[in-house]
C-alpha positions in Angstrom: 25.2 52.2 -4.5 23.7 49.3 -3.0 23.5 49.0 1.0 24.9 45.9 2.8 21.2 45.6 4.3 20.1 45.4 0.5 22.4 43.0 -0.6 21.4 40.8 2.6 17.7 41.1 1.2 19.0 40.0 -2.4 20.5 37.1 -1.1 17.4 36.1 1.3 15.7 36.7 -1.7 17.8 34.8 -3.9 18.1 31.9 -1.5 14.1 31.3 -1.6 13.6 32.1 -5.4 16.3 28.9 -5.2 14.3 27.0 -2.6 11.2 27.0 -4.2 12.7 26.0 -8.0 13.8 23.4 -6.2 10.8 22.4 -4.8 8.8 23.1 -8.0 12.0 20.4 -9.6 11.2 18.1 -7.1 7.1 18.0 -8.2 8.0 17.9 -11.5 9.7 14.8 -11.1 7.5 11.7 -11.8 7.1 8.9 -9.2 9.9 6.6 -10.7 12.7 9.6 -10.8 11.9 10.1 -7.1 12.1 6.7 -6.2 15.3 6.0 -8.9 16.9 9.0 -6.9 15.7 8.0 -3.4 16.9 4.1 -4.1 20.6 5.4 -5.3 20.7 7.8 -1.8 19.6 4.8 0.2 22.2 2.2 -1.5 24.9 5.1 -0.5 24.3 4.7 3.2 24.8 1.0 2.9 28.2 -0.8 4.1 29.1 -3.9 1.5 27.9 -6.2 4.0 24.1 -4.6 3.8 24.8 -4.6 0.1 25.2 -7.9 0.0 21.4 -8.5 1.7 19.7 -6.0 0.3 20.8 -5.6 -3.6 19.6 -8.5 -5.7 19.5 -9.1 -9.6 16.1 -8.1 -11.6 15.3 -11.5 -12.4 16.4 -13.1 -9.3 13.4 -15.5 -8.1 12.8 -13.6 -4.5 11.1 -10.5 -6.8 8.2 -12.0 -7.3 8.0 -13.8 -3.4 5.9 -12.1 -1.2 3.8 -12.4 2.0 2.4 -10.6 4.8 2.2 -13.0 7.4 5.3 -12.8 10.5 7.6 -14.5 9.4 10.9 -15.6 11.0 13.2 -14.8 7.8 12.4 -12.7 4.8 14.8 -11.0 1.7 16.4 -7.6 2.3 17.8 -5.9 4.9 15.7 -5.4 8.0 15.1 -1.5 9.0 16.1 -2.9 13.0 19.9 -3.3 11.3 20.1 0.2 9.9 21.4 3.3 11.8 19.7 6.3 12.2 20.9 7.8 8.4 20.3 4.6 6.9 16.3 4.5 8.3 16.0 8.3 7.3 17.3 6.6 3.6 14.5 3.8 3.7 11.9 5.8 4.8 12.3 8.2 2.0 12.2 5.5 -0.2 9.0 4.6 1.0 7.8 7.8 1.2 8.9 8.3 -2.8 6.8 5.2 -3.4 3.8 6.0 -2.3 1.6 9.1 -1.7 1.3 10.7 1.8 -2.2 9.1 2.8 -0.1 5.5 1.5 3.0 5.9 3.4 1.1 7.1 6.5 -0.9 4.1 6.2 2.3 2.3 5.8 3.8 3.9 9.0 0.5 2.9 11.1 0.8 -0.7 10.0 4.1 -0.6 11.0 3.7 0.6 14.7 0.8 -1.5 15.0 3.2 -4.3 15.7 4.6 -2.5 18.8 1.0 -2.4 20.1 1.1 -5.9 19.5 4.4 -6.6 20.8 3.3 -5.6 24.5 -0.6 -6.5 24.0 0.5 -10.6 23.2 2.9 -10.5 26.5 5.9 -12.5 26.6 9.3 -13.0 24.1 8.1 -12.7 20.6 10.8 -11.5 18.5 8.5 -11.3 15.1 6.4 -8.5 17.0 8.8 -5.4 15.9 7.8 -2.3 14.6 11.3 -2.1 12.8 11.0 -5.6 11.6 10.1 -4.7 8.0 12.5 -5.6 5.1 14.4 -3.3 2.0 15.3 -5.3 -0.7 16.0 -3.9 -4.4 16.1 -5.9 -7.4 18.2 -4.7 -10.0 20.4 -0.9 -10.7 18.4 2.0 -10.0 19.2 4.1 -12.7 17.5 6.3 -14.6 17.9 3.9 -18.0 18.3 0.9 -15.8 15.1 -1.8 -14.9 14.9 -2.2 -11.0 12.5 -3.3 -8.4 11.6 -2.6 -5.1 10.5 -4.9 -2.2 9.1 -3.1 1.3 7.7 -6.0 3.5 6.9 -7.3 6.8 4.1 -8.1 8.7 0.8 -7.0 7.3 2.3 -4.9 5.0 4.2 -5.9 1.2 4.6 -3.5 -1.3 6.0 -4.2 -5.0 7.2 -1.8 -7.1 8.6 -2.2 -10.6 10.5 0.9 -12.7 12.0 1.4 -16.0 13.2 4.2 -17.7 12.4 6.1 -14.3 8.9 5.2 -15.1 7.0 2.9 -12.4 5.4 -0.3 -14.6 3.9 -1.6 -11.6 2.8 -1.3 -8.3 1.3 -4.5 -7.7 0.2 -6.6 -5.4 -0.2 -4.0 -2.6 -0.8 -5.2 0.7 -2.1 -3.4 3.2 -3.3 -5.1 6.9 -3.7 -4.4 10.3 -4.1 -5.4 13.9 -6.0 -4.2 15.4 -7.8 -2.5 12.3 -9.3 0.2 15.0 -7.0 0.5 18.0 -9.5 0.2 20.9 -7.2 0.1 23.8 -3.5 2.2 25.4 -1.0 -0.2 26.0 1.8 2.4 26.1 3.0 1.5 23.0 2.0 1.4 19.0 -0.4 4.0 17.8 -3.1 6.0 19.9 -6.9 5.2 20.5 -8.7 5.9 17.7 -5.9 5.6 15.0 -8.2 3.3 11.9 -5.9 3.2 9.1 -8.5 1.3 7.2 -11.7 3.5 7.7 -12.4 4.5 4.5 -12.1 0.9 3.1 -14.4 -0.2 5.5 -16.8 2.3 6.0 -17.6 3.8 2.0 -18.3 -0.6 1.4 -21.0 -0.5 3.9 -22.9 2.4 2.7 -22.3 1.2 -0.7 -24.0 -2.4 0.5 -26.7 -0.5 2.1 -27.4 1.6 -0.5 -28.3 -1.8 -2.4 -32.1 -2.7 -3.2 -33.2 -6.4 -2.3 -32.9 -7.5 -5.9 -29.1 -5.9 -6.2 -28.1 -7.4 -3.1 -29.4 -10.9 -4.7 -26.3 -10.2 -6.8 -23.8 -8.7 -5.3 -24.1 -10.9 -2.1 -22.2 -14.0 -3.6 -21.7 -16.4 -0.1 -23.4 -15.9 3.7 -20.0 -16.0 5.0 -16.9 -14.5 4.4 -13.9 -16.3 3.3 -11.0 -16.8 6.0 -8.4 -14.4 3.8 -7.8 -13.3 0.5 -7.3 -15.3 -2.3 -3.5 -16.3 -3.6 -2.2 -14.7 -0.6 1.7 -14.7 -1.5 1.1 -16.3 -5.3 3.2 -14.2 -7.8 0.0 -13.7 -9.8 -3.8 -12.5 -8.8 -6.5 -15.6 -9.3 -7.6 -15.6 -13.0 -11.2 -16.1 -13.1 -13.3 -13.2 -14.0 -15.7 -11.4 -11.9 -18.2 -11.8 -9.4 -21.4 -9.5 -8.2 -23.0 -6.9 -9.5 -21.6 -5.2 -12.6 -21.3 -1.2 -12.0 -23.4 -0.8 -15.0 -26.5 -2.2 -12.6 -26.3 0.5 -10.1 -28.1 4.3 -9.8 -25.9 7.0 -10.2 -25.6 7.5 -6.8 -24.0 3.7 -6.2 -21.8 4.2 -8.7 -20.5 7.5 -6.9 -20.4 5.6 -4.1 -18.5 3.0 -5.7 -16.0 5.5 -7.5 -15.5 6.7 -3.7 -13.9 3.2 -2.6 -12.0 3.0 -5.7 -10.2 6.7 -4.9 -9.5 5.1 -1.7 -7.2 2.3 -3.1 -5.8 4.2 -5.9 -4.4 6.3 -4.1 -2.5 4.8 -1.9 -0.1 5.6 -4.1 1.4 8.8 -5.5 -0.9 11.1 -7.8 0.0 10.6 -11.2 0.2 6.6 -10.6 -3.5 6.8 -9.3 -4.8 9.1 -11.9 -3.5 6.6 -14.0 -4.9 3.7 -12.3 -8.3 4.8 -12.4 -7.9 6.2 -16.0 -7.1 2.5 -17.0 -10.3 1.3 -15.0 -12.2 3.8 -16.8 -10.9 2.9 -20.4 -11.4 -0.9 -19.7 -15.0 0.5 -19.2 -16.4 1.2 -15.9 -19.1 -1.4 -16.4 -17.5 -4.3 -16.5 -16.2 -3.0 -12.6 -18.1 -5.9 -10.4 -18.8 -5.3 -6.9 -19.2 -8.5 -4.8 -19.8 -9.0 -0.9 -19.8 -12.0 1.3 -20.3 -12.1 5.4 -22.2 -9.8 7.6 -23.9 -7.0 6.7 -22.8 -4.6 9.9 -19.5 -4.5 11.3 -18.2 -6.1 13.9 -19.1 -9.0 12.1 -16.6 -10.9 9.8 -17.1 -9.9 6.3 -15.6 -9.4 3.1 -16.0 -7.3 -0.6 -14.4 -8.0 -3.7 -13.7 -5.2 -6.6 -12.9 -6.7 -10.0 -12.6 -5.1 -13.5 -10.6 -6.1 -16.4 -7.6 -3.9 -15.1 -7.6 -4.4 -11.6 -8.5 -6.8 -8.4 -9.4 -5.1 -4.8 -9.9 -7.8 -1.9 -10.7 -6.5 1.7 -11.4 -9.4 4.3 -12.0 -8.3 7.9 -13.1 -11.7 9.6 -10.0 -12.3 12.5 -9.8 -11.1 15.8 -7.7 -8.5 17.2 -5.5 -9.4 19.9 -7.9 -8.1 22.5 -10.6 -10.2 20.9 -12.7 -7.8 19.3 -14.1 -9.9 16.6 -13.5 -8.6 13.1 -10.8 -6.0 13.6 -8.1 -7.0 11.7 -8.4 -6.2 8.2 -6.5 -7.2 5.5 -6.7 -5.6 1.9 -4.7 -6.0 -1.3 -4.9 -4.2 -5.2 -3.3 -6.3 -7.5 -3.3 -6.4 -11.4 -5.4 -8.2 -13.9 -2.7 -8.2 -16.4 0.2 -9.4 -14.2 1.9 -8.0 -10.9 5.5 -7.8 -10.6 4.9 -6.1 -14.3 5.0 -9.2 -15.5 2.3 -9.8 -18.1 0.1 -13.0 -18.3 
């Protein structure tokens, strides 16, 4: 006969076999079922009015209209006019969206702006760390098309999903100010927080792994531009690339250069970065050009440009940061060759 203490362990045992299918469930399920299932828990929280702002058609003209600039008005209902439930909701959706180093990153750029908020003194409504912006395009279901929109300043993120699979993830904005936070101004992120440290860093030991004759070539302009190209354009430029091609570089470059690459891709979760750099690899790795223009040390404004037939990676680091440190405020964007907003050229 079984004791009550062993019936207690069967259920404590039972409860965690459950738990952890569960969990196991949960990793099973592909990026796009998470973030199908996360967008229908978020719409669930919402009153009709917040419907009303945040739902929009597929095909409505604000899917492909992006930016990353403070703005006064964007699409989609602003995370400051949620309650508490309703931020847990968005957040989740973020966090379905993205991988952890992603949505971290995501979360940094987002506190950044209280940093900002107290470091540019005076009224400045724009400078909010909850002033970021949930809009979905379309029925999240898991035979439906939808799209999702998570934007504010120096941050936009695109996402498009059928059939519960994501079909793109593109363009990807990432930014920052300050890029390294130098200084404690009670508020934002801690000294020492650099979202963008591997982006920055893994380019300049690539650039200085360079021999004078490669650097003739991948050093396309003494100065770096002022942003990156077709900032808020529903497409990425269309001319080809610029720099060296990967297929001039030693095998340590191109580890090097495989290094940066990792970086970006996976920003988002696993099985969309796997596949990202298995489509870079297919298009064939040596037609991946790497291009720089600008200083050649930090601290100085500069700028590197990734291109292959697949994919385009920008990173500009020229501005200012609000306490005037010269170059600290990066901004850095993936988008696809073939068409963002998965819609094809």
């Amino acid at each position: 006969m079984m004791t009550k203490r062993s019936i207690v362990r069967l259920s404590v045992a039972a409860v965690v076999l459950i738990c952890s299918l569960a969990a196991v469930a949960l990793v099973l399920q592909s990026p796009g079922e998470q973030m199908t299932d996360a967008a229908k828990r978020f719409i669930a929280t919402l009153s009709d009015e917040q419907k009303a702002v945040t739902l929009m058609g597929y095909d409505d003209e604000r899917r492909v209209k992006w930016h990353f600039v403070p703005l006064n008005d964007r699409k989609g209902l602003e995370v400051k006019r949620m309650d508490e439930k309703q931020k847990r909701a968005a957040y989740s959706l973020l966090r379905a969206a993205l991988s952890q180093v992603g949505y971290d990153k995501a979360r940094s750029i987002m506190d950044l702006d209280a940093l900002l908020k107290v470091m540019q003194k005076g009224p400045n409504p724009i400078r909010d760390h909850e002033r970021y912006y949930v809009t979905i395009f379309g029925d999240p279901t898991s035979a439906g098309k939808w799209g999702l929109s998570f934007e504010g300043h120096h941050l936009s993120l695109n996402f498009a999903v059928a059939n519960n699979q994501v079909t793109s993830h593109s363009p990807a904005f990432f930014g920052g100010n300050p890029g390294k936070v130098t200084v404690d101004v009670g508020a934002g992120p801690v000294i020492g927080t650099w979202a963008f440290e591997k982006e920055e860093v893994l380019a300049f030991e690539l650039l200085a792994m360079l021999d004078a004759e490669q650097r003739k070539v991948a050093i396309t302009a003494p100065k770096a531009p002022a942003d990156i190209r077709a900032a808020g354009s529903a497409q990425p430029p269309a001319d080809g690339p610029v720099g060296l091609a990967a297929s001039k570089l030693t095998p340590d470059q191109l580890h090097k250069l495989w290094a940066i690459l990792h970086v970006y891709a996976h920003n988002m979760p696993e099985p969309i970065a796997q596949k990202r750099l298995k489509e870079i690899a297919d298009a064939g790795f040596d037609k991946v050009h790497f291009a720089w223009a600008g200083a050649d040390k930090p601290g100085v404004g500069h700028y590197y440009r990734i291109q292959g037939p697949t994919f385009l990676i920008e990173y500009v680091n020229v501005q200012p940061d609000s306490a005037g440190t010269v170059a600290n405020h990066p901004h850095s964007v993936w988008r696809d060759m073939r068409g963002d907003f998965g819609i094809k050229r």
